[in-house]
C-alpha positions as CSV (number, residue, x, y, z in Angstrom):
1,X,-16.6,12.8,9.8
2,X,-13.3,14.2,11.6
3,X,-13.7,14.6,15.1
4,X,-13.5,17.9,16.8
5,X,-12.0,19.2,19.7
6,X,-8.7,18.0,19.3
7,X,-6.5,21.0,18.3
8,X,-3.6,19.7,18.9
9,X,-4.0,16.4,17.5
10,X,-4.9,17.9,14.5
11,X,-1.6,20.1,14.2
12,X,0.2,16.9,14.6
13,X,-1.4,15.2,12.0
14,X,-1.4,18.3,9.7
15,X,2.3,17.6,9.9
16,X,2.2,13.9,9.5
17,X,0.8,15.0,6.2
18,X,2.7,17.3,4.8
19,X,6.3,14.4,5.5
20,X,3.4,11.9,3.9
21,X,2.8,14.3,0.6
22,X,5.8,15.4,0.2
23,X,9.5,14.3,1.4
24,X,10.1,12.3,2.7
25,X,6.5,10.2,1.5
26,X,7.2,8.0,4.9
27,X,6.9,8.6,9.2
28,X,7.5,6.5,11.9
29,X,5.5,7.9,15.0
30,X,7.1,6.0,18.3
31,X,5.4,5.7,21.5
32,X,2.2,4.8,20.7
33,X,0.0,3.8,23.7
34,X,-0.2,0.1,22.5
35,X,0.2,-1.7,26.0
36,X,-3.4,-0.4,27.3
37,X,-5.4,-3.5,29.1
38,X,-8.5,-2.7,26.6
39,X,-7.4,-3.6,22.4
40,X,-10.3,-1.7,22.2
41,X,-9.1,1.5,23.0
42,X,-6.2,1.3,21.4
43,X,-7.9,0.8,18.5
44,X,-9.8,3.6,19.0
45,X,-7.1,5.9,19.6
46,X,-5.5,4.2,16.1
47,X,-8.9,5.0,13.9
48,X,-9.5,8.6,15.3
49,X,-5.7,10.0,14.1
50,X,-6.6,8.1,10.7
51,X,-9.4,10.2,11.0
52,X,-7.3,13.2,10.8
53,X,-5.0,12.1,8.0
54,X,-7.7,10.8,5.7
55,X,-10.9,8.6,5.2
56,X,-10.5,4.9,5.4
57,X,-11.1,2.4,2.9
58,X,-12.0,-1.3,2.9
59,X,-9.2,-3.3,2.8
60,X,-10.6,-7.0,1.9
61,X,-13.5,-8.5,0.5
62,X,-14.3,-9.0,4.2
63,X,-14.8,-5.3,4.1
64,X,-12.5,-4.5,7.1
65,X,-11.8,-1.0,7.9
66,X,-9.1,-1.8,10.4
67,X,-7.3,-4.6,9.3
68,X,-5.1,-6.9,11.3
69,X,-1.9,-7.9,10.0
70,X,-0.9,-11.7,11.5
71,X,0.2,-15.0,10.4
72,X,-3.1,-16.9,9.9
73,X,-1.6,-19.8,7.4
74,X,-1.8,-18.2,4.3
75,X,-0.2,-19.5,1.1
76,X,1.4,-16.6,-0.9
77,X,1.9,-18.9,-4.1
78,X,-1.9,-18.8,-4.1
79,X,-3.6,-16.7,-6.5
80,X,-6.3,-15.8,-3.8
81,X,-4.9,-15.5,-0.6
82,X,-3.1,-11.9,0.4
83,X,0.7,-12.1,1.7
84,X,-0.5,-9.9,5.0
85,X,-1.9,-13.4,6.5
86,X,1.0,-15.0,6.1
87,X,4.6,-15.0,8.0
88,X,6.6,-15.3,4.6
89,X,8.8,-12.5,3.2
90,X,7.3,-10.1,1.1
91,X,8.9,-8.8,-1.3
92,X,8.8,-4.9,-3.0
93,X,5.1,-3.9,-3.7
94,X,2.4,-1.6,-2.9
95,X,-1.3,-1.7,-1.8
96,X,-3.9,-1.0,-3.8
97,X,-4.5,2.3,-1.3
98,X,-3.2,6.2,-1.0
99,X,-1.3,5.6,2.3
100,X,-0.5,2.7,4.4
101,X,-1.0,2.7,8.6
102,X,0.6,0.1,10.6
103,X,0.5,0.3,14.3
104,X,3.2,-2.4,15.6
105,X,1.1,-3.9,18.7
106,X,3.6,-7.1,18.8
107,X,7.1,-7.7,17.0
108,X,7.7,-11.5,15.7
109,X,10.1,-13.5,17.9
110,X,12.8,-13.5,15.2
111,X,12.1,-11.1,11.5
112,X,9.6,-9.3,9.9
113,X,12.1,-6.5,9.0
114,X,10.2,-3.4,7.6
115,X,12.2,-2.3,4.2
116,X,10.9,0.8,2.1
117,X,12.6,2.2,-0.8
118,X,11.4,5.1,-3.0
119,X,9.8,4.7,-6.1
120,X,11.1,7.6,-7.7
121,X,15.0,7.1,-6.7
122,X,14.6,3.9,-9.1
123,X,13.2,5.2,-11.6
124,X,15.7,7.7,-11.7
125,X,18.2,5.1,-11.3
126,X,16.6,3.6,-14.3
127,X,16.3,6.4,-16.7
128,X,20.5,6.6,-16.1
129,X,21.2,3.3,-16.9
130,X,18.8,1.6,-18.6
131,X,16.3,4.4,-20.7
132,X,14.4,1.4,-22.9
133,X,13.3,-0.5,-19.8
134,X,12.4,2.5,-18.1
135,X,10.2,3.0,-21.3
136,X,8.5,-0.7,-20.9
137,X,7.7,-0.1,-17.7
138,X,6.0,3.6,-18.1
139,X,3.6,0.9,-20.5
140,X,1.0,-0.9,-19.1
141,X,1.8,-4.1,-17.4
142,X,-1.3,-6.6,-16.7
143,X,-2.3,-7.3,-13.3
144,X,-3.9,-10.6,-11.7
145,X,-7.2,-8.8,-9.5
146,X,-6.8,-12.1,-7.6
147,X,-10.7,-12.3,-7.7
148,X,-11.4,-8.9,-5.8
149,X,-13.1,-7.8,-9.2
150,X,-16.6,-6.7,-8.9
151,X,-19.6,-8.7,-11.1
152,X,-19.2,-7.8,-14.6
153,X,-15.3,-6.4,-14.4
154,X,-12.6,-8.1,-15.6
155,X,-10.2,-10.4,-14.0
156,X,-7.0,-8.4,-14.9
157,X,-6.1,-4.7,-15.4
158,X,-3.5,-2.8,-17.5
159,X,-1.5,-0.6,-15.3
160,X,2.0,1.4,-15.8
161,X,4.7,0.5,-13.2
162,X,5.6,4.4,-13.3
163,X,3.9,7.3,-14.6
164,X,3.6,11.1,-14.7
165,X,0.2,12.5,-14.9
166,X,-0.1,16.3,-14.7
167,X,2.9,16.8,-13.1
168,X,2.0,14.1,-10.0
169,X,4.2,10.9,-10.2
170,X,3.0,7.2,-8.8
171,X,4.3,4.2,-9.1
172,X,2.1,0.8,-8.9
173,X,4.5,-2.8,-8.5
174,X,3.1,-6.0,-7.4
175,X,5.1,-8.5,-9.5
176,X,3.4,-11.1,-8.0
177,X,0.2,-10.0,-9.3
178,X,1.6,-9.2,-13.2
179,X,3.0,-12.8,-12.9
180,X,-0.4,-13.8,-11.7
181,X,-2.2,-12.2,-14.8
182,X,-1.5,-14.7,-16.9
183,X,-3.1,-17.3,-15.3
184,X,-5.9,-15.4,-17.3
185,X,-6.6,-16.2,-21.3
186,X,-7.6,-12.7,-22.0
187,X,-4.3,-11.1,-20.5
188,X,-1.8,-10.2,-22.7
189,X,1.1,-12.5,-22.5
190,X,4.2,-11.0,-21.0
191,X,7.1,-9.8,-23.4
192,X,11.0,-11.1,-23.0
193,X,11.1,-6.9,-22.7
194,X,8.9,-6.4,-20.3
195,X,10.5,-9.4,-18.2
196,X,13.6,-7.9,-18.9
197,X,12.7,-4.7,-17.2
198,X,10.9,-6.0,-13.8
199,X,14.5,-8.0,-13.3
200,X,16.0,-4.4,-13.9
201,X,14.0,-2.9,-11.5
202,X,14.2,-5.7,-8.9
203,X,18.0,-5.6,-9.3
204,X,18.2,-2.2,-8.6
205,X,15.9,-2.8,-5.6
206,X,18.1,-5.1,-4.1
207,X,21.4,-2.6,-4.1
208,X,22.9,-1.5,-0.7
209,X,21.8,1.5,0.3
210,X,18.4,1.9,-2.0
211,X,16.2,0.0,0.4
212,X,15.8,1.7,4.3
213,X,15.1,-1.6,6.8
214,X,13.7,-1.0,10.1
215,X,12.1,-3.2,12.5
216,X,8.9,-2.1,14.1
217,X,9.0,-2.2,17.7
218,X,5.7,-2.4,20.0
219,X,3.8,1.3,19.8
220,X,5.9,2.3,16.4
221,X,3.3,3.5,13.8
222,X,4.7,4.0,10.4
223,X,2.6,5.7,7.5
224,X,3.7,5.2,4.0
225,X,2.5,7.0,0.5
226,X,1.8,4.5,-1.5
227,X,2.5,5.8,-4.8
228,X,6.0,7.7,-3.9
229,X,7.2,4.5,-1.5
230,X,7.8,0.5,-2.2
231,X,7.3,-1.3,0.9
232,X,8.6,-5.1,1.9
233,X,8.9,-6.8,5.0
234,X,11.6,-9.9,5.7
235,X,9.9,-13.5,7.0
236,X,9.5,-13.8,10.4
237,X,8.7,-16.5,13.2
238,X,7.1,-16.3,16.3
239,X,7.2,-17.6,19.8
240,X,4.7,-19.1,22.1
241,X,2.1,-16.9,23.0
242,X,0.3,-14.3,21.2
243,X,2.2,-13.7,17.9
244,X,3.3,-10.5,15.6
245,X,0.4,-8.5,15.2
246,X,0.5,-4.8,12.9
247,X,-3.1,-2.6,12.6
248,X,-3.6,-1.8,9.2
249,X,-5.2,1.0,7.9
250,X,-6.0,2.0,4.4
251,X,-6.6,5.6,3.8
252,X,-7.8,8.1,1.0
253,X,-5.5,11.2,1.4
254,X,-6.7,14.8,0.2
255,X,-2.4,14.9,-0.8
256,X,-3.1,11.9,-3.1
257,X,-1.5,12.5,-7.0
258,X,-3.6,13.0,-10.1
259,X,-3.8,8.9,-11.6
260,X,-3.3,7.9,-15.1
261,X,-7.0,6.7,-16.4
262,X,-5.3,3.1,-16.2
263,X,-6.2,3.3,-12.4
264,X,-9.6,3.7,-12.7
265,X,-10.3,0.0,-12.6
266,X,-8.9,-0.5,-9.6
267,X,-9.3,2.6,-7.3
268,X,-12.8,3.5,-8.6
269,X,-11.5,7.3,-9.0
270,X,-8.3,8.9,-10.5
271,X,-9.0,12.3,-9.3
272,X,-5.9,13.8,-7.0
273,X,-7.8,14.0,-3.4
274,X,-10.8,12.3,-4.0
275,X,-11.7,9.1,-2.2
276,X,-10.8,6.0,-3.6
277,X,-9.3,2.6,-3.7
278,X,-9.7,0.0,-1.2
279,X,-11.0,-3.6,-2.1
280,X,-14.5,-3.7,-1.3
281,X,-16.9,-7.0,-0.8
282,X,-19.1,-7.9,-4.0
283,X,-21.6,-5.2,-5.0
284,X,-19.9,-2.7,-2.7
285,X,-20.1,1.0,-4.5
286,X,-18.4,2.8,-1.0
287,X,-20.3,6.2,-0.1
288,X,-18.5,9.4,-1.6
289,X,-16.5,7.6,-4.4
290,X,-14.7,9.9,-6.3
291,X,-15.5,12.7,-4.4
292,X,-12.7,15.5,-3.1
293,X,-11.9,14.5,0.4
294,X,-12.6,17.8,1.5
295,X,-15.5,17.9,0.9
296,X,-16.3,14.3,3.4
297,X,-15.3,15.6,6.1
């Protein structure tokens, strides 16, 4: 449930959401209280404006609402471990979530450069210059699901890199995870095409000027759609003490796009505004799945 009383935290947010659902599909809020004695209430100032912009969702099979981003020794070349537990560089993805929260409560010493670029701008740039890439990738691709499957599901799903369904674009690119797939005998193999086309896209990724890089300072919150806006973040090192720490959240957003039924496997729901996605711990069916957001709450 939203809280109440807050009128004017709620005009705020209402306009957080309409940058978020529409242009520019990213903010950066500055200034927020991060340096308070108690995490705890900073925390709790971070969960009740995700309150206002949507309804979280899990974020692990640890079933964390509120997720900490922070080198804890992760391998990325490991099928099974997640990149945000690492300090390496990350390159162009998105979550498996509506829109991304992170609350920068420490910078590293030295890196973790935030870099987003827009989905839709390459495309674009793609349906100029190279029309029968653009086509593979508007097929599905298979993707690894790293284990977070649920009994009985399986291992790998068939997902578009970019579609258009009623009108609503979204884009989905982990290309870690299509590589990944075919660690899997039931995935289809890749094709020298659709290769081809993930180099196009990276290449075009990689062009001055497409990608916006920004470094998080301490109290900078940025919010990201994740279907308009490819997100990557630079390796980073830290010094002695307490290290680079981001607060993740994970929310379902009532301005969410309509899904291709390819996205069912993975966000539970394709509906626009309903609640869904997240990665949930085994035999987790999360309350109000599928349901329009406003009717939660």
């Amino acid at each position: 449930m939203r809280p109440g009383g807050l009128p004017r935290t709620e005009q705020f947010a209402a306009g957080l959401q309409r940058r978020l659902a529409g242009g520019p599909g990213f903010v950066v809020v500055t200034g927020f209280p991060v340096d308070r004695t108690d995490p705890r209430e900073v925390e709790m100032a971070y969960w009740i404006l995700g309150l206002f912009l949507g309804r979280p969702v899990s974020q692990s099979r640890k079933g964390d609402l509120l997720g900490r981003v922070e080198d804890r020794g992760a391998d990325v070349s490991s099928p099974v471990q997640r990149g945000y537990e690492s300090s390496a560089e990350l390159p162009f993805h998105v979550d498996r979530t509506d829109v991304i929260g992170l609350l920068c409560v420490r910078p590293a010493r030295s890196g973790g450069l935030s870099r987003l670029a827009s989905s839709r701008y390459v495309h674009d740039v793609l349906a100029g210059e190279h029309p029968e890439l653009l086509a593979e990738l508007c097929r599905p691709f298979p993707n690894d699901r790293r284990g977070e499957e649920q009994p009985g599901e399986p291992p790998w799903s068939g997902i578009p890199v970019f579609s258009e369904t009623g009108g609503d674009f979204a884009a989905r690119y982990v290309r870690r995870f299509i590589e990944g797939s075919q660690r899997h005998a039931t995935a289809p193999r890749l094709t020298e095409r659709q290769i081809a086309a993930m180099d196009a896209l990276d290449r075009t990724l990689r062009r001055p000027g497409v990608a916006l890089d920004m470094e998080l300072r301490a109290g900078d919150l940025q919010l990201i759609n994740n279907f308009h806006i490819l997100h990557a973040r630079t390796a980073f090192t830290n010094g002695g003490g307490h290290g680079r720490l981001l607060l993740r959240l994970w929310l379902a957003f009532s301005g969410s796009p309509q899904l291709p039924a390819d996205f069912a496997s993975l966000y539970g729901a394709t509906a626009a505004g309903s609640y869904r996605g997240g990665v949930w711990p085994t035999g987790v069916t999360p309350p109000g799945l599928g349901r329009p957001l406003t009717e939660l709450g």
